[in-house]
N, C-alpha and C positions, 0 to 999 in steps of 0.2 A: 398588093391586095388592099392595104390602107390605104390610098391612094381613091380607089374607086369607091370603096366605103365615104372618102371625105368630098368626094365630086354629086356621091345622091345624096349628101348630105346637106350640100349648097344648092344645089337643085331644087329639092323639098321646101330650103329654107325662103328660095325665091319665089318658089312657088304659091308658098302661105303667104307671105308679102305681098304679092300680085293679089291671092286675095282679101286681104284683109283693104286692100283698093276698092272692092269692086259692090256690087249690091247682093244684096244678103244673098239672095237663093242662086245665085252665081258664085257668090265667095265658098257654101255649101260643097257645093260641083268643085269646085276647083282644090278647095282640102280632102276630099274624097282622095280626088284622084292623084295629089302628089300621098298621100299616106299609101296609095294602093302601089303607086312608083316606088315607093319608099321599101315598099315588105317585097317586093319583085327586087328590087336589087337586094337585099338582103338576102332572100334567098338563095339568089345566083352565088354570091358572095361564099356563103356557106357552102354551098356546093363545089364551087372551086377550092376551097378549102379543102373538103374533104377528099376530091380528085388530087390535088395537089399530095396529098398527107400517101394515099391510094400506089402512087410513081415514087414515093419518096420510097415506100417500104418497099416497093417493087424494084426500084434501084438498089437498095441494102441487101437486098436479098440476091440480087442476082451477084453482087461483088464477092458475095464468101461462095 
C-alpha cells in the first residue's frame, strides 16, 4: 500500500517539474491536473485500505 502512495507521489512530483518548465497558463493545466491524480489516487488508496481492513475482520471472524 505505501508503495503506491510513494509511486503518486513521484508522479505528482514530475508532474509539477514538468510544469514549472512550461508557460504559465499550461504550467496552470498541468498542476491542476496532477493535484486532481494526486487526491484520485488517494482515494483509491484509502479505499483499499479500508476493503483490506473489511477481509481482515472477515477473516478473524470466520477463524473462531
Amino acid at each position: 500500500m505505501r508503495f503506491i502512495g510513494e509511486l503518486a507521489e513521484e508522479r505528482t512530483r514530475d508532474s509539477i517539474e514538468l510544469a514549472e518548465r512550461m508557460r504559465p497558463a499550461r504550467r496552470l493545466a498541468t498542476l491542476r491536473r496532477a493535484r486532481r491524480l494526486e487526491t484520485r489516487a488517494e482515494r483509491r488508496m484509502i479505499e483499499a485500505w479500508r476493503r483490506a481492513a473489511e477481509l481482515r475482520a472477515t477473516i478473524e471472524s470466520a477463524e473462531y
